[in-house]
C-alpha positions in Angstrom: 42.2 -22.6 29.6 42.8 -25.6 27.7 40.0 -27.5 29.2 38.0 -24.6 28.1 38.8 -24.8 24.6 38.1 -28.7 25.0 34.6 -28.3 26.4 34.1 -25.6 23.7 35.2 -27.6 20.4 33.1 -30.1 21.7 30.1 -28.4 22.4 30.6 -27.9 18.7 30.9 -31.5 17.5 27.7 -31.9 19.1 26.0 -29.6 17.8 27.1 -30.3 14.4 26.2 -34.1 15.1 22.4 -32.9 16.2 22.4 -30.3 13.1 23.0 -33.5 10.8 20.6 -35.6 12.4 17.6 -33.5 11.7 15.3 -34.7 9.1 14.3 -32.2 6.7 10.5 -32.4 5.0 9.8 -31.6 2.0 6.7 -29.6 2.1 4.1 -29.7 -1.4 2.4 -26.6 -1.6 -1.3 -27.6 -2.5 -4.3 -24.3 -3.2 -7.2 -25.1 -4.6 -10.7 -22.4 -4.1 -13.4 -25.2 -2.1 -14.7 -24.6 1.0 -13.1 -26.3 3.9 -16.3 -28.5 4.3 -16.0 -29.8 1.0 -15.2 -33.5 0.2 -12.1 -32.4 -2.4 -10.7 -30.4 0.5 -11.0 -33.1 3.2 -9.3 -35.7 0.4 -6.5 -33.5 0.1 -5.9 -33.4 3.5 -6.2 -37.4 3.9 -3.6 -37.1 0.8 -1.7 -35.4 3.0 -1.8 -37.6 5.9 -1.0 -40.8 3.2 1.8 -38.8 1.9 3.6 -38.6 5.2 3.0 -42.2 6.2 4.0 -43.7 3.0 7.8 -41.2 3.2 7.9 -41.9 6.7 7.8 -38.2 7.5 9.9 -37.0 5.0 7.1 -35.3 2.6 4.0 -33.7 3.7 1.2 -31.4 1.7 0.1 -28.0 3.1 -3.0 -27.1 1.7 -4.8 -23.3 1.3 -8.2 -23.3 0.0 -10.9 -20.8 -0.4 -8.7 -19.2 -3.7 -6.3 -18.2 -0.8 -3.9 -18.1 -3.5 -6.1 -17.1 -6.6 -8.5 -18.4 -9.1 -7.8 -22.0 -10.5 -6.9 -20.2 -13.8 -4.4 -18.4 -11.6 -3.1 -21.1 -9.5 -2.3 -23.4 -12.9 0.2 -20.4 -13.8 1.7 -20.3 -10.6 2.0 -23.9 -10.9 3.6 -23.3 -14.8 6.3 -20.8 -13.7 7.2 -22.9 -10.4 5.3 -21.1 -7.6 3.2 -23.5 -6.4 3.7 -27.4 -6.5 0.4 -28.5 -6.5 -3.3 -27.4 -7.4 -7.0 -29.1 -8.0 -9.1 -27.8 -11.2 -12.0 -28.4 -13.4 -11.2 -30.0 -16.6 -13.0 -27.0 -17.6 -10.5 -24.7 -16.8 -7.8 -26.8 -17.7 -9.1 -27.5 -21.2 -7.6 -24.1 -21.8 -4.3 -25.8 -21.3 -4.6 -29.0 -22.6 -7.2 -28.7 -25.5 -8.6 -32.4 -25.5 -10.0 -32.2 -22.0 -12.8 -30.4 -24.0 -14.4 -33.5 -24.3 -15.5 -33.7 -20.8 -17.7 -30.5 -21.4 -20.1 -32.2 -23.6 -23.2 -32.4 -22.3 -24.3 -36.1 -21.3 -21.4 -37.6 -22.9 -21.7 -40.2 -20.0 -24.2 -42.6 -19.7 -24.0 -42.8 -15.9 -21.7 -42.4 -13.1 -20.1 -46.0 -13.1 -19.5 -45.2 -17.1 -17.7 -41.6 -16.2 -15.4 -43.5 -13.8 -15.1 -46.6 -16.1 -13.7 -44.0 -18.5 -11.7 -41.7 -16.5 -9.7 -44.7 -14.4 -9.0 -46.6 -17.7 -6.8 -45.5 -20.9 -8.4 -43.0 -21.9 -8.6 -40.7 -18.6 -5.2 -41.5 -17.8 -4.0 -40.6 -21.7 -5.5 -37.1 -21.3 -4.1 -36.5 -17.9 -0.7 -36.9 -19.1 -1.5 -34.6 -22.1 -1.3 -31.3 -20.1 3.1 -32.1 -19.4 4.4 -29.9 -22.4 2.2 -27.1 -20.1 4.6 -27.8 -17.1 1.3 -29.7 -16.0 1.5 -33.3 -14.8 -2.1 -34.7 -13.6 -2.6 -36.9 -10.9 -5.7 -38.1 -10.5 -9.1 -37.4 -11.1 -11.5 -36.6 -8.1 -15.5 -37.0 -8.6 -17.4 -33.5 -9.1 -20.8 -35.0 -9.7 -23.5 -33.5 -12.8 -23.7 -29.6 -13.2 -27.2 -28.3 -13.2 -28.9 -24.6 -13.9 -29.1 -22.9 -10.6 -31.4 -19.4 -11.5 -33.8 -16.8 -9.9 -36.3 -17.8 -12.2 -37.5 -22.0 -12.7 -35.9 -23.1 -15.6 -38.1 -26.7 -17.1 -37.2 -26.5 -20.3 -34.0 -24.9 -22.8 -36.3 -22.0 -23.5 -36.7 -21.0 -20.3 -33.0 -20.2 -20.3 -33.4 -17.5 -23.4 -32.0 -13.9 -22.9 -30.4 -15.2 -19.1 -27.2 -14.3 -18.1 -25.5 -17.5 -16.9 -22.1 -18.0 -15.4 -19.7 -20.2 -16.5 -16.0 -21.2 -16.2 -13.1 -19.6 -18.1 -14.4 -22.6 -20.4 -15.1 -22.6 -24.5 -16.9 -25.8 -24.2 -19.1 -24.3 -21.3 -19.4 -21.3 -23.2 -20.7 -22.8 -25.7 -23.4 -25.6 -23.8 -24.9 -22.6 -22.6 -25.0 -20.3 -25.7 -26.5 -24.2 -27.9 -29.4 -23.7 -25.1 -30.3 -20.3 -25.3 -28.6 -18.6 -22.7 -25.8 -15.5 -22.4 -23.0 -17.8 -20.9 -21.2 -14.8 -18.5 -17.5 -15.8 -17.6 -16.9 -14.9 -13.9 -14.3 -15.8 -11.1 -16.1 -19.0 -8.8 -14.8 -15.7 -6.0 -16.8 -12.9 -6.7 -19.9 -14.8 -8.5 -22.2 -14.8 -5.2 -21.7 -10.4 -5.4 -22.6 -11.0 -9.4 -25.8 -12.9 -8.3 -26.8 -10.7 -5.7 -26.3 -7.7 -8.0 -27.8 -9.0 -10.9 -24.8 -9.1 -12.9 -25.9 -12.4 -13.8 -29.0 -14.0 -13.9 -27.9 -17.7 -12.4 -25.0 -20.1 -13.4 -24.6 -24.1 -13.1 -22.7 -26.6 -11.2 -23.2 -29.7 -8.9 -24.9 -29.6 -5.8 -22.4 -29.6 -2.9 -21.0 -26.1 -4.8 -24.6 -25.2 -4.7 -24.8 -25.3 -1.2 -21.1 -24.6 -0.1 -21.3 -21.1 -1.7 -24.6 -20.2 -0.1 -25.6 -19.1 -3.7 -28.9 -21.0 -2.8 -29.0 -17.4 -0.6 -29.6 -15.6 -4.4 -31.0 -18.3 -6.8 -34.0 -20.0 -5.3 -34.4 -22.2 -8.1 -32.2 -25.5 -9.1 -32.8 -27.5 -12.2 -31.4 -30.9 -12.1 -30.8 -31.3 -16.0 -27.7 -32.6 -15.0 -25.8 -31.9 -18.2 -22.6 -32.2 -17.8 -20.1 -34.6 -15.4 -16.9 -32.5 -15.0 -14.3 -34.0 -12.9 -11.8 -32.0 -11.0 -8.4 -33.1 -11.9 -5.3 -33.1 -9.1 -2.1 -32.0 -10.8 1.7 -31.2 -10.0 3.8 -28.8 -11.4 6.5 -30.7 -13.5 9.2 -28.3 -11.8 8.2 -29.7 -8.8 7.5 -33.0 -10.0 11.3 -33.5 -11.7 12.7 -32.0 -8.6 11.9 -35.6 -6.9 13.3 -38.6 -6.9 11.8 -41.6 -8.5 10.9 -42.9 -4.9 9.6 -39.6 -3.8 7.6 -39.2 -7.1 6.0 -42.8 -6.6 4.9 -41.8 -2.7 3.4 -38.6 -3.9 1.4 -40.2 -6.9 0.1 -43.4 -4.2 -0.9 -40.9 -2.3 -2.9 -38.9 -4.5 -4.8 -42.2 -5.4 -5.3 -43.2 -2.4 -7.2 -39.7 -1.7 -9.7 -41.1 -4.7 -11.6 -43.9 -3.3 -12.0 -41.6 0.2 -13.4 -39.0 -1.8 -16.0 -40.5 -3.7 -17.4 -42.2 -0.6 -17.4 -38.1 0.5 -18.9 -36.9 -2.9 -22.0 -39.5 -2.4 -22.6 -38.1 1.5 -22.2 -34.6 0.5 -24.3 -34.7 -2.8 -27.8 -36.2 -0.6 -26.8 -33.4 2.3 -26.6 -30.7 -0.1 -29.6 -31.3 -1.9 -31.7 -31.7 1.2 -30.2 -28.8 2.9 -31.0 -26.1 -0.2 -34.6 -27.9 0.0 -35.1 -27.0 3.9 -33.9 -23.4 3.4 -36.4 -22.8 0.4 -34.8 -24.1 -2.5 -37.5 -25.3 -5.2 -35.9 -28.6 -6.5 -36.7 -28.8 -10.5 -36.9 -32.2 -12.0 -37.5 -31.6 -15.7 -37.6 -33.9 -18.5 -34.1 -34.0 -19.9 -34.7 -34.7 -23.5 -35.6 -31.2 -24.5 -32.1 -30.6 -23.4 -30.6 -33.6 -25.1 -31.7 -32.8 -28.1 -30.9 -28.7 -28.1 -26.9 -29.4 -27.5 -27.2 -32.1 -30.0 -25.3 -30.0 -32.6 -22.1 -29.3 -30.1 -21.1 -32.6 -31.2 -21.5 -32.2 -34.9 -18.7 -29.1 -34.3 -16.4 -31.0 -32.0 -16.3 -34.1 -34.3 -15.0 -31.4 -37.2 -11.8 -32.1 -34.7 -10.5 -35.5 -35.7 -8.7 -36.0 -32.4 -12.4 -35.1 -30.2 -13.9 -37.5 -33.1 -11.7 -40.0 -32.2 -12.2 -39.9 -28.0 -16.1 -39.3 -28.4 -16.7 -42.3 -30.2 -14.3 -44.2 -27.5 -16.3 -42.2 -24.8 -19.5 -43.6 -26.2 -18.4 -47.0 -27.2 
């Protein structure tokens, strides 16, 4: 009997020993609404991959796209209360949250590509993705989402060709009001249910870059796309600060190496996917539009006579432009 109880009470130290020596991971919950093809998607899983090499195991990022967990409006709350630790949106959307990301929605604010990333890697991106922490919102990086173009059922070549059509756009005053400063009806809907809006007519077209274009099948609906190119939006990674004070200093600086890592690999992405998408609408029908971007230049040129009535926007546009 007492070699029972021995064999016993140390079948329990053992165990107890093995229970102590398992490593817990701290999972990130990640949900974003991209297809599974697209380059943001395939970044956050290489974020992923960084994450757990740089904690040695001990972090990791599981990531649900297609809206699995709502809208990008949506997922920002969830990410606001604590119920989600991490998400990827426009700075569209989240100019709703943090007001001076309403610069980026000014149409041909950047020069070029290398100026867009020349600006968003330096102070002045990096200033504005802190500004979104007093909404429980800490940004991490931004991630290259190309120009926004019209996308309609009927060729678009110049601003007028836009009057009286309906035209989705994000939950978005500054895309809102691009789109109203050229003529069109800009339609609010969810990135979800817009391919059902096109095919019923709810609206007559919308705008965004080319890999969305083709992602969404919307080429299906709007056989038309207008490279006006009026707008460079980046998508912007961010962390819930409940999440984010939650870690320790060394676990915050593996999470935010990781996310910059996931950068670079993106981009290369972006550049493949932008050249696939373009050719792929073409082949299934698509009528490419090239027009002559002044006409458009010059219709939005009073947005930025009402967002320099804001002296804080006065201030970034001219340090934009500089």
């Amino acid at each position: 009997m007492m070699r029972k109880n021995i064999l016993i009470l140390f079948g329990f130290v053992v165990l107890l020993t093995s229970c102590g020596n398992v490593r817990e991971t701290k999972t990130l919950k990640l949900a974003h609404g991209l297809d599974v093809n697209h380059s943001v998607h395939k970044a956050m899983l290489k974020m992923g991959e960084h994450l757990e090499e740089l904690s040695d195991g001990k972090m990791s990022v599981k990531v649900y796209p297609n809206q699995q967990l709502g809208s990008e409006r949506e997922n920002l709350e969830l990410l606001q209360i604590g119920s989600l630790d991490m998400t990827k949106v426009s700075s569209g959307v989240l100019e709703n949250f943090a007001p001076k990301m309403k610069v980026f929605g000014l149409p041909f604010l950047f020069r070029d590509k290398a100026h867009a990333f020349s600006v968003l890697d330096g102070e002045i991106g990096q200033n504005l993705l802190n500004e979104s922490e007093q909404y429980w919102l800490k940004g991490l990086s931004y991630y290259d989402a190309g120009s926004r173009s019209f996308y309609t059922k009927k060729p678009v070549n110049t601003p007028d060709d836009l009057k009286g059509q309906k035209i989705r756009v994000m939950e978005s005053e500054s895309a809102m009001d691009m789109v109203r400063s050229l003529g069109g009806s800009p339609t609010p809907i969810s990135w979800g249910e817009l391919y059902t809006a096109l095919q019923q007519g709810v609206v007559d077209g919308a705008e965004n870059n080319p890999p969305s274009f083709y992602l969404s099948r919307h080429y299906e609906v709007c056989r038309y796309y207008t490279l006006n190119e009026h707008t460079m939006l980046p998508d912007v990674l961010l962390i819930s600060t409940h999440t984010w004070n939650r870690l320790t200093n060394v676990e915050q600086n593996w999470v935010q190496e990781a996310a910059m890592r996931s950068v670079g690999y993106q981009r290369e992405l972006w550049e493949q996917s932008e050249q696939e998408a373009l050719e792929a609408v073409k082949k299934a029908g698509v009528e490419i539009v090239r027009p002559d971007k002044t006409p458009f230049f010059k219709q939005v040129e009073s947005l930025y006579t009402k967002y320099k009535e804001n002296p804080e926007l006065a201030d970034l546009i001219e340090k934009i432009r500089e």
